[in-house]
N, C-alpha and C positions, 0 to 999 in steps of 0.2 A: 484587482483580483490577482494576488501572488500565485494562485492556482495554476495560472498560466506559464512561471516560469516555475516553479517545479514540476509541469507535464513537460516542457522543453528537455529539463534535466532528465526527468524518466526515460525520455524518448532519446538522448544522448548516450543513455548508459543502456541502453534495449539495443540501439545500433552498435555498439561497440562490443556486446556479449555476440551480435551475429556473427558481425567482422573475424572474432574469436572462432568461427568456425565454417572460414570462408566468406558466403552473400548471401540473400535471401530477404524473401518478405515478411516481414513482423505481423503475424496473426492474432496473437495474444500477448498482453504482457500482466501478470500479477505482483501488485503492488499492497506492502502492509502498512493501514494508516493507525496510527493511536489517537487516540478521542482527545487527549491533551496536545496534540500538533497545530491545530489550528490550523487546522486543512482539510475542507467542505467535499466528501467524496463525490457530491453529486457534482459541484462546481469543479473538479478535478478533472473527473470523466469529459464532462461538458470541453474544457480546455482541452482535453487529449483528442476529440472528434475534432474542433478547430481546426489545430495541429496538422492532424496527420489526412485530413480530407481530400487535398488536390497532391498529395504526394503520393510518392511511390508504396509507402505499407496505408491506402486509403482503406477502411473497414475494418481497418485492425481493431480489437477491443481491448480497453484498460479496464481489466478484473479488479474491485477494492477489496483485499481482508480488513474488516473493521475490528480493532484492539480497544477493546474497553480498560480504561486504568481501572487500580484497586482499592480499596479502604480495609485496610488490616490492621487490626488489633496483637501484638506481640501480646501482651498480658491475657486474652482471652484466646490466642493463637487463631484466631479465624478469621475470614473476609466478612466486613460489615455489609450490608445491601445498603441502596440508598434507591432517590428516584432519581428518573433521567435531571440534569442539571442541577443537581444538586450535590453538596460534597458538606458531610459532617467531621468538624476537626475535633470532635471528640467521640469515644466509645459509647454508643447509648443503653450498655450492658454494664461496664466499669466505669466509664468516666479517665481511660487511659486514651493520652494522644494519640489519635492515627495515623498512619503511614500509610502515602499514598502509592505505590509502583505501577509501574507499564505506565502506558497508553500515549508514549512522546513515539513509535514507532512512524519512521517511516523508511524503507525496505522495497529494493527491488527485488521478488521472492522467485519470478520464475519469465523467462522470455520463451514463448513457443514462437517458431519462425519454418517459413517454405521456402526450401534450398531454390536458391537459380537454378534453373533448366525444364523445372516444369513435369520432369518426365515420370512421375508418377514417384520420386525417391523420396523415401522416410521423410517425417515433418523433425525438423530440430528443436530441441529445446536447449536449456541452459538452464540449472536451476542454482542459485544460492539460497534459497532457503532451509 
């Protein structure tokens, strides 16, 4: 399950965006997967509760944005539909090769975190997304 060392990685780059703004406990972190990664959101999540269970951000949650790639026609300029698992290499309008784009995303999009001290001060975030 490589699931497992990319939550490790997730969770490297969530503690280092806190770091970036002092210490604190990792509450949330949002993460973008693309459909062509080859990275199972549920097995993800599952790896991140592993992870972070006897540690110090315990109950923290890893939010998935799921990125669907595309089948687009240049010739008829539109996005083709398709069904899940499935991927048509040709236009079944024109018969022009498709282009697939997106869906290799994966994206640390936003870290929410609760400052050290407890005393009721603002919740942090950090967003790149």
């Amino acid at each position: 399950m490589h699931e497992l060392s990319i939550a490790e990685e997730i969770y490297r780059v969530s503690r280092a965006a806190v770091a970036d703004h002092g210490s604190g406990r990792l509450e949330r972190v949002t993460v973008a997967v693309g459909e062509l990664s080859a990275i199972e959101p549920d097995l993800l999540s599952f790896a991140w509760q592993a992870l972070t269970e006897s540690g110090p951000d315990a109950g923290s949650t890893l939010e998935v944005e799921w990125h669907a790639a595309r089948q687009f026609c240049a010739a008829c300029k539109s996005d083709k539909p398709r069904s899940d698992g499935s991927w048509l290499r040709l236009c079944p309008d024109c018969g022009t090769p498709l282009a697939v784009t997106g869906g290799m995303e994966l994206d640390v999009m936003r870290v929410t975190f609760e400052p050290d001290g407890g005393d009721g001060a603002e919740k942090g975030e950090h967003d790149d997304g």
